[in-house]
C-alpha positions in Angstrom: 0.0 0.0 0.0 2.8 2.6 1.1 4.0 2.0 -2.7 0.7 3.1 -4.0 0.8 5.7 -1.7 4.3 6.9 -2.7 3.6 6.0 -6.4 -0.2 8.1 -6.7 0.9 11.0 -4.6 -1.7 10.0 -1.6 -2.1 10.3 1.8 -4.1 7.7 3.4 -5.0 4.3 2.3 -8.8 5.6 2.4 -7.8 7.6 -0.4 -6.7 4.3 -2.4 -9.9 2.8 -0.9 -12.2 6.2 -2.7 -9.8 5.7 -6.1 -10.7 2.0 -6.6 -14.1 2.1 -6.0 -14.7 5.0 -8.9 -12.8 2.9 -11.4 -15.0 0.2 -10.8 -18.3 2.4 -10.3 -17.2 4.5 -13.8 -16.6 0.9 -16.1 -20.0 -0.4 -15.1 -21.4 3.8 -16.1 -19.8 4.0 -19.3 -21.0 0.3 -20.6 -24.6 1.0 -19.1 -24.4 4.4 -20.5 -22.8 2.6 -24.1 -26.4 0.8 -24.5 -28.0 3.6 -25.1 -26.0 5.4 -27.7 -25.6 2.7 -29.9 -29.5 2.1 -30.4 -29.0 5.7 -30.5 -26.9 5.6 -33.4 -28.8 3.0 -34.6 -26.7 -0.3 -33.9 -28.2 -2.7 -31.6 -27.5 -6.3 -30.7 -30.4 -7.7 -32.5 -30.5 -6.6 -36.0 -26.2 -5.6 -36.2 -23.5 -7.4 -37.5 -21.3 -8.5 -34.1 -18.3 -7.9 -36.4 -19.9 -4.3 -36.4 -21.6 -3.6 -32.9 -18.8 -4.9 -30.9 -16.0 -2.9 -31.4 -18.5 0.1 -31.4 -19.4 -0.2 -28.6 -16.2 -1.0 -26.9 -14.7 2.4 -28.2 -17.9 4.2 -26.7 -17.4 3.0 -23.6 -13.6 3.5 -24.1 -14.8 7.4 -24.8 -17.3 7.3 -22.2 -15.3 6.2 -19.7 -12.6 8.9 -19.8 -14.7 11.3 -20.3 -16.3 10.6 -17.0 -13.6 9.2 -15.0 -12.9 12.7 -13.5 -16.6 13.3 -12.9 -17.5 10.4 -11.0 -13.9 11.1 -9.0 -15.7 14.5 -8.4 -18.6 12.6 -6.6 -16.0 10.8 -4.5 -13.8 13.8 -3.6 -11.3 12.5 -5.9 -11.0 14.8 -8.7 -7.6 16.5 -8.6 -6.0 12.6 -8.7 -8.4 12.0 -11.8 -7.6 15.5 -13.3 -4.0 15.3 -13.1 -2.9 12.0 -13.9 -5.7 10.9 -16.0 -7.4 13.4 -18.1 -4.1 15.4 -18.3 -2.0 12.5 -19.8 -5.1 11.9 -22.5 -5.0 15.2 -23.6 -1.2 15.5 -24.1 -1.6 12.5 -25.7 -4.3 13.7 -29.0 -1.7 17.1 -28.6 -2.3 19.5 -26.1 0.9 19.2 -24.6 1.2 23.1 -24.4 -1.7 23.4 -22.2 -1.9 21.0 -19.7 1.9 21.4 -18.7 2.1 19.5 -14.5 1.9 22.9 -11.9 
């Protein structure tokens, strides 16, 4: 734990406790919010190609999910650890290096 601690910047191991829990909360948000979207978009399970409606809806929950990884973390009093080592790394990934520089 004192690691994970070291490793994540944290303080208490209720911290770690708060950080697990929203990864697991967000996956089961982003595929329960992925059902609707593709019958939104007009794929559904039924009447789609699983070559087609799978990997669909694995990259919307893939988007879903880190789109509101730092928004559940929010709910949880974890947002900053979200925000900075998360969301921050995404977005100097697509290249927006420039503007989300570590404080």
């Amino acid at each position: 734990m004192e690691k994970l601690k070291k490793r994540w910047g944290l303080t208490s191991n209720f911290q770690i406790l708060l950080i697990l829990i929203v990864f697991s909360l967000n996956g089961s948000f982003a595929a329960w919010i992925a059902k609707p979207l593709t019958e939104f978009i007009g794929l559904n399970y039924e009447n789609t190609n699983p070559w087609l409606f799978w990997p669909v809806r694995i990259i919307l929950i893939f988007v879903i999910y880190q789109i509101t990884l730092p928004l559940v973390g929010f709910c949880f009093g974890q947002f900053k650890f979200f925000w900075n080592f998360f969301t921050k790394k995404m977005f100097a990934r697509i290249g927006f290096k420039d503007n989300f520089k570590e404080s």
